[in-house]
N, C-alpha and C positions, 0 to 999 in steps of 0.2 A: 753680946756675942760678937767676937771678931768678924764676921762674913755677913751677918748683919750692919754692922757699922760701913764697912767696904763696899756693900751694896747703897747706901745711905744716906751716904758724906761726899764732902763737897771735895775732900784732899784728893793732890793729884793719882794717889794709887788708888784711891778709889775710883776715881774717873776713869782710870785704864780700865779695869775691871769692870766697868758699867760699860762702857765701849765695846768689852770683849764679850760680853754677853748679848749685848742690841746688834753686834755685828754678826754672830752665829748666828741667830734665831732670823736677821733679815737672809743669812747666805740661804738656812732654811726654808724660805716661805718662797724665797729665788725656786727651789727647787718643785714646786709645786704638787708634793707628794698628797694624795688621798689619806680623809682621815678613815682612821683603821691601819694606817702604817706603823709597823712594829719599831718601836726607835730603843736602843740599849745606851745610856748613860754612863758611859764609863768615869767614875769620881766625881757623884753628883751631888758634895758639899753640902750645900746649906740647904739644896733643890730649888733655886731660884728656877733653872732649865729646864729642869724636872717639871714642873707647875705649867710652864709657859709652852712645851710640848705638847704635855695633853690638852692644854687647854686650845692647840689646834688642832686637835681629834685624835692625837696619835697613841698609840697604847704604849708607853713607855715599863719600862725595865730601867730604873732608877739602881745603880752599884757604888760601894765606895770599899775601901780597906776600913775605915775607919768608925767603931762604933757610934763616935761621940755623932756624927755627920750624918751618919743615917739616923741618929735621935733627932735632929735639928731637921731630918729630912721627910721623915713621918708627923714631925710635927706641923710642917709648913704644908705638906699630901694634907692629912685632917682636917685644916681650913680649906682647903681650897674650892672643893665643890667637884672636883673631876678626880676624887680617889679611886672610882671605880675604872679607872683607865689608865692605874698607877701600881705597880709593885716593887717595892723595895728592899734590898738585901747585901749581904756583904758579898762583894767581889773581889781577889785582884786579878789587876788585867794582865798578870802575866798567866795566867790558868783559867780563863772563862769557864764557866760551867753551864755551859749553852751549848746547844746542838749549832752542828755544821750549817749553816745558810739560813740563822735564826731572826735574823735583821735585816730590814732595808735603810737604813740609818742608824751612824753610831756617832754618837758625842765626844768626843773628849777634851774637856777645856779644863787646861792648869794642870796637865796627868802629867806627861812627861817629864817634867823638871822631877817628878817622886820616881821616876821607874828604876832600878837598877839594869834591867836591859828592854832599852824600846826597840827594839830587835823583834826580843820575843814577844814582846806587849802587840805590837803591830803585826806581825803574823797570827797572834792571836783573836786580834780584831777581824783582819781579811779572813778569818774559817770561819766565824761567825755571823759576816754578811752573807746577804743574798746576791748571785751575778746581779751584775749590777746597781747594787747598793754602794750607799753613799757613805765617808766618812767628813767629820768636820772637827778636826783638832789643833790643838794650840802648844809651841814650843817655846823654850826660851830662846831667845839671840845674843849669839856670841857677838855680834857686830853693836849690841846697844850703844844709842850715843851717851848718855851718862859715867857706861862705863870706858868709853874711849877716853873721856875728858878727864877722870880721876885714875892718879898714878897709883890710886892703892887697889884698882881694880882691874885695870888696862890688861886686855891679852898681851899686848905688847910687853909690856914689862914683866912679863911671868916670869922668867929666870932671874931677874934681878932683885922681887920681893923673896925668892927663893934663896940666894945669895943674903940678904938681909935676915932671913928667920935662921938664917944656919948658923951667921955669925951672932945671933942674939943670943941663941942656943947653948954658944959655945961659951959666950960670956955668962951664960946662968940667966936671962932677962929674955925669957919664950917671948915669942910674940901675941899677944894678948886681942889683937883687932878682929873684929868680926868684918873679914877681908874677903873668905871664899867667894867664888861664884857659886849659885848654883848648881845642879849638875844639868846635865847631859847639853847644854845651851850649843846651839852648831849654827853655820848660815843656811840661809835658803837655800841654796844650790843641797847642801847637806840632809836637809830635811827633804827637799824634793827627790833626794836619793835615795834617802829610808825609805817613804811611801810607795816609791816605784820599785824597790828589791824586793818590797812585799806582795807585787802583783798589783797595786792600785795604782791609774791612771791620776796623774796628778792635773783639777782641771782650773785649779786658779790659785795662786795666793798672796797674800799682804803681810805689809808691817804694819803694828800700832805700838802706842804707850810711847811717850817719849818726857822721862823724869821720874822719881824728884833727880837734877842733880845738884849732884856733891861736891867736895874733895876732900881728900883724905876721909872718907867714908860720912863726912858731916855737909847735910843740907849748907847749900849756898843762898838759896831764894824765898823768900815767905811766900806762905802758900798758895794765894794768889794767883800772885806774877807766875807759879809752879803752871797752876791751873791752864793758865793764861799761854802761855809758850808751851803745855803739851798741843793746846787746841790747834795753835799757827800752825806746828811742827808736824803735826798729824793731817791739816791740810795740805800740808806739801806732798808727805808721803801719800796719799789720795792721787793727788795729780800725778803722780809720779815721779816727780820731780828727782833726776838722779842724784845719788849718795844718800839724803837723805828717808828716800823707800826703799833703805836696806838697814838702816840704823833704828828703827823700833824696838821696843823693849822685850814682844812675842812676834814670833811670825803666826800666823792664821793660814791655814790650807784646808781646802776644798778638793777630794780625791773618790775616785770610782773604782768601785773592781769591777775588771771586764765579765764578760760572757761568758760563760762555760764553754 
């Protein structure tokens, strides 16, 4: 299973994604919430987070679109020993089906790059906490440095591969690369702006993931050396280190909705 593997392996996208999991769960345990707190999952895949939730006492509400992911999710709840502190079901977060002020904790890791509008996904979320309930979710970055360094991904050069596919277009020879970005990928300042038009208090956040890169859409480094210069690169961004803790592959945010 793909998300099995990614959880896993030693490759650099795997490492991001194990990064991105060890880093919610410790922003979590930052938060010092009692167990018996109601936590909702929004997109909760394989249930790595799902597992590791209850298993510090919290009564989770496990959600995903996707049947195949809450098969792999009930399958991973069944081992675990804490089912009884686990319910899982399909969700999307653009239409929660939860009462108003249902959670004191909401996950969402890897959701927005899927949402067609994280607009409404995010106000959906904030009616579903509780005053003063926490959010902890994860976006893509437009600023990655991977994609800065590769001209077939760069913001920079959007009108010019667009100029290219039209004239390929025109000659009969479409452009064939798996080029896209992602969607909704924005900067920090950007994301820090969605969570605050939704009424949540934004109270910290980060970059991470830094690889594989590429050019022209093809690995340049074995996987290693990948490994290897995510770890440097992800140090700097820690320290802070300007330019660099703005160029991670996701940003991470840590957000409150105020009082009633």
């Amino acid at each position: 299973m793909l998300w099995e593997r990614i959880y896993n392996t030693p490759d650099v996208v795997a490492v991001i994604h194990q990064h991105r999991l060890e880093l919610a769960l410790s922003w979590t345990d930052g938060l010092k919430l009692p167990a018996g707190t109601r936590v909702l999952e929004v997109g909760c895949g394989a249930g790595l987070a799902t597992v590791a939730l209850a298993e510090r006492g919290f009564v989770v509400d496990a959600t995903d679109p996707s049947g195949l992911m809450l098969e792999h999710t009930r399958e991973r709840v069944g081992r675990s020993g804490v089912s009884d502190r686990i319910r899982v079901g399909h969700a999307d977060a653009h239409v929660l089906l939860f009462p108003d002020n249902s959670f004191d904790l909401v996950m969402a890791l890897g959701v927005y790059p899927w949402l067609h509008s994280p607009k409404q996904a995010t106000s959906e979320i904030v009616r579903v906490l509780d005053a003063g309930g926490y959010l902890i979710a994860t976006i893509g970055n437009r600023l990655r440095m991977p994609w800065m360094l590769d001209p077939l991904y760069s913001p920079a050069l959007t009108t010019v591969r667009g100029v290219a596919k039209a004239a390929l277009g025109w000659l009969g020879r479409p452009w064939r690369s798996n080029d896209e970005l992602p969607t909704n990928p924005v900067r920090a300042p950007e994301f820090r702006a969605l969570l605050a038009s939704a009424g949540l208090d934004v109270i910290r956040t980060a970059t991470f993931g830094f690889g594989p890169f590429t050019l022209l859409g093809r690995e340049v480094l074995p996987g290693r050396l990948n490994v290897t210069l995510n770890q440097w690169l992800q140090h700097l961004a820690d320290r802070r280190i300007p330019i660099v803790r703005a160029m991670g592959a996701q940003h991470i945010a840590l957000a409150r909705k105020g009082a009633h």
